[in-house]
C-alpha positions in Angstrom: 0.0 0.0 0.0 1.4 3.2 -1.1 -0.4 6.2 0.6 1.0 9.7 -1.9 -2.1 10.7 -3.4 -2.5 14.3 -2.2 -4.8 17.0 -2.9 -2.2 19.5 -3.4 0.3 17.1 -5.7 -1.5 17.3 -10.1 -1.9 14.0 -11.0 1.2 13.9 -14.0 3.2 14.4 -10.9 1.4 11.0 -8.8 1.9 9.2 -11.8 5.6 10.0 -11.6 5.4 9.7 -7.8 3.2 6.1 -8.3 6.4 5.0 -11.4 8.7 5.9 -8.7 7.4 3.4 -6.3 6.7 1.2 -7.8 10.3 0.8 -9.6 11.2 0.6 -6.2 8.7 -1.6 -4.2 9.7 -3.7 -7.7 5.9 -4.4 -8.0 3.1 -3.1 -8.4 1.1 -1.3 -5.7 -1.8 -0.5 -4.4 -2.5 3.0 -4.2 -4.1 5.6 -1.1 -4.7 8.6 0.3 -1.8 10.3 2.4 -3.0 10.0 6.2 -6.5 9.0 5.7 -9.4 11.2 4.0 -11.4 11.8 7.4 -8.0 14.0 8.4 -8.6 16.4 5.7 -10.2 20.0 6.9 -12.9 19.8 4.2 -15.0 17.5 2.3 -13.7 19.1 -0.6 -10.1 18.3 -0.6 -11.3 14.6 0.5 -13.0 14.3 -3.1 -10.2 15.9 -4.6 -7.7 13.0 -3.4 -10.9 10.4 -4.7 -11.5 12.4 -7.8 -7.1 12.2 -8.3 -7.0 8.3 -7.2 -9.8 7.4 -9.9 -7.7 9.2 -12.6 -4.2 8.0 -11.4 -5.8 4.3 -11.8 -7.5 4.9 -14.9 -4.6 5.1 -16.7 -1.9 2.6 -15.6 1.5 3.5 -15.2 3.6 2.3 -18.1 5.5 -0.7 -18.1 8.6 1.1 -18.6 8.6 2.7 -15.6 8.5 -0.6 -13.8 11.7 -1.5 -14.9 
């Protein structure tokens, strides 16, 4: 589990964040919020991180940055 997706972070830079992980972790992993979505100070920036999440997973990261 790799918790980076951030309301304040665009998401061509979790992609790179997500390519850098996993290239690390050597796998693929799953992805989440950064210190839960209840901690954030408004509903908004909780749908934000969602609204991110969906469109970091809806486009895979790309097998060359696995490797």
């Amino acid at each position: 589990m790799a918790g980076f997706v951030h309301e304040d972070i665009n998401v061509d830079e979790l992609r790179k964040i997500h390519a850098l992980i996993e290239q690390h972790a050597g796998r693929q992993v799953d992805v989440a919020a950064t210190c839960g979505l209840g901690r954030r100070p408004s509903p908004e920036q909780a749908w934000d991180a969602m609204d991110k999440t969906v469109e970091l997973l809806t486009e895979p990261v790309a097998q060359e940055a696995r490797t």
